[in-house]
TORDREN-307467 format. One line per field, with one value per residue (C-alpha): residue number from 1; x negated, y negated, z. Coordinates in nm, 3 decimals. Each point is the difference from the previous one (the first is absolute). Example, Ala and Ser with C-alpha at 12.3 -4.5 7.8 and 13.67 -1.06 7.14 Angstrom:
i [1,2]
X [-1.230,-0.137]
Y [0.450,-0.344]
Z [0.780,-0.066]
END
This chain:
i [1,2,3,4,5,6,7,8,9,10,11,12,13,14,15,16,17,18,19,20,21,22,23,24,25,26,27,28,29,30,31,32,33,34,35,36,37,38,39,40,41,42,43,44,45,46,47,48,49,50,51,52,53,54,55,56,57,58,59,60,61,62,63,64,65,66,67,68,69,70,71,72,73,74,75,76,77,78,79,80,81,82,83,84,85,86,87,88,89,90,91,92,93,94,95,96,97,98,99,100]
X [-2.438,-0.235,0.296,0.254,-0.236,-0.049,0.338,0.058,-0.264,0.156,0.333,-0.111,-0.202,0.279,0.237,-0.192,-0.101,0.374,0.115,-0.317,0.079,0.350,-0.060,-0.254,0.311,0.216,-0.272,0.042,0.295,0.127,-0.208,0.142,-0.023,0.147,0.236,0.111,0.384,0.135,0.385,0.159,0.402,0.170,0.389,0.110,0.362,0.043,0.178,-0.067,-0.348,0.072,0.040,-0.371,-0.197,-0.342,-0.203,-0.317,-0.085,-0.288,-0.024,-0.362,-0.008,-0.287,-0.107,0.174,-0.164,0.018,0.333,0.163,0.001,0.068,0.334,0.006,-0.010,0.233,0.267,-0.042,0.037,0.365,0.236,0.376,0.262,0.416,0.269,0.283,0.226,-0.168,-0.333,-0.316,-0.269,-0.310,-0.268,-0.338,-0.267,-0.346,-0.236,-0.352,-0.313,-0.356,-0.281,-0.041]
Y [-4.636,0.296,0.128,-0.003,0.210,0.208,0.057,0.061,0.256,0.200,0.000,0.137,0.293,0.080,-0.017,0.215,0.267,0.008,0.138,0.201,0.147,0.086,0.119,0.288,0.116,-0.008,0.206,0.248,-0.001,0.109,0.286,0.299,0.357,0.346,0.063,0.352,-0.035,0.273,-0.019,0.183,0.024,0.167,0.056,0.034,0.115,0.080,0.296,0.157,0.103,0.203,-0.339,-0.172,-0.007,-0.157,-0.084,-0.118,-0.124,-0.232,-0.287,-0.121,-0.382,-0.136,-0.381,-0.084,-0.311,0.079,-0.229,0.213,0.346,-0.180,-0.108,0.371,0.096,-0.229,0.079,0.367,-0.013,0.013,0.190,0.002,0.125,0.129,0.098,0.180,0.247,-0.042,0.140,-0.231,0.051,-0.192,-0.039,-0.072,-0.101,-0.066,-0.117,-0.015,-0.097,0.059,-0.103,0.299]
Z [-0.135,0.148,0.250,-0.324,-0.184,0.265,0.086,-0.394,0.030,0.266,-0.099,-0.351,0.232,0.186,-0.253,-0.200,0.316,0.023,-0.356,-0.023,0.301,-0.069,-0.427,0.212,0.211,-0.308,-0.181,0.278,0.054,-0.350,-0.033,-0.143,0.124,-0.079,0.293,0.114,0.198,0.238,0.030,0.235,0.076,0.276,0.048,0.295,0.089,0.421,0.096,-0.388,0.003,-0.334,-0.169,0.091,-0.274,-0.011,-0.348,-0.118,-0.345,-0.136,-0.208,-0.173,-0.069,-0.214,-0.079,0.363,0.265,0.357,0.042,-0.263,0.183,0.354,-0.172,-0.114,0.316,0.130,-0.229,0.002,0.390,0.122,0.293,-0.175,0.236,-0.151,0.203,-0.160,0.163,0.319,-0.190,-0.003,-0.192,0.039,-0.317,0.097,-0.304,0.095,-0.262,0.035,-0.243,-0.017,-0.279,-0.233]
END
């Protein structure tokens, strides 16, 4: 009877030192913070110099968890290549965020 209870007693503990332990990394995790974004785009065409053109704009994102802007930033980051006429031109967008 003693080693049921026991073992009763400890799966209750560790059950319960399991979901408290993962509702505090929730809590964490879905903290919200004003982010501050720099985009910035280059186009790139060889050979035509006259035609690169680089840009930088910003983007302010409020009430957003961590895992939000890293898919912000994935997203907004992207190399696109298009050949036509034997012209390619290359698009580069980096996005990157800090806390504001």
């Amino acid at each position: 009877m003693k080693t049921k209870s026991i073992k009763k007693f400890l799966l209750v503990l560790c059950t319960s030192l399991l979901f408290t332990q993962c509702s505090k990394d929730d809590a964490s995790s879905s903290k919200t913070y004003c982010w501050k974004c720099t985009i910035k785009q280059a186009t790139t065409v060889p050979g035509n110099s006259q035609y690169n053109t680089q840009s930088v704009s910003y983007q302010e994102f409020c009430n957003a968890t961590a895992s939000d802007v890293n898919a912000t930033e994935k997203a907004g980051t992207s190399t696109y290549s298009s050949t036509s006429g034997g012209v390619t031109v290359t698009v580069k967008t980096t996005t990157t965020c800090s806390k504001n």
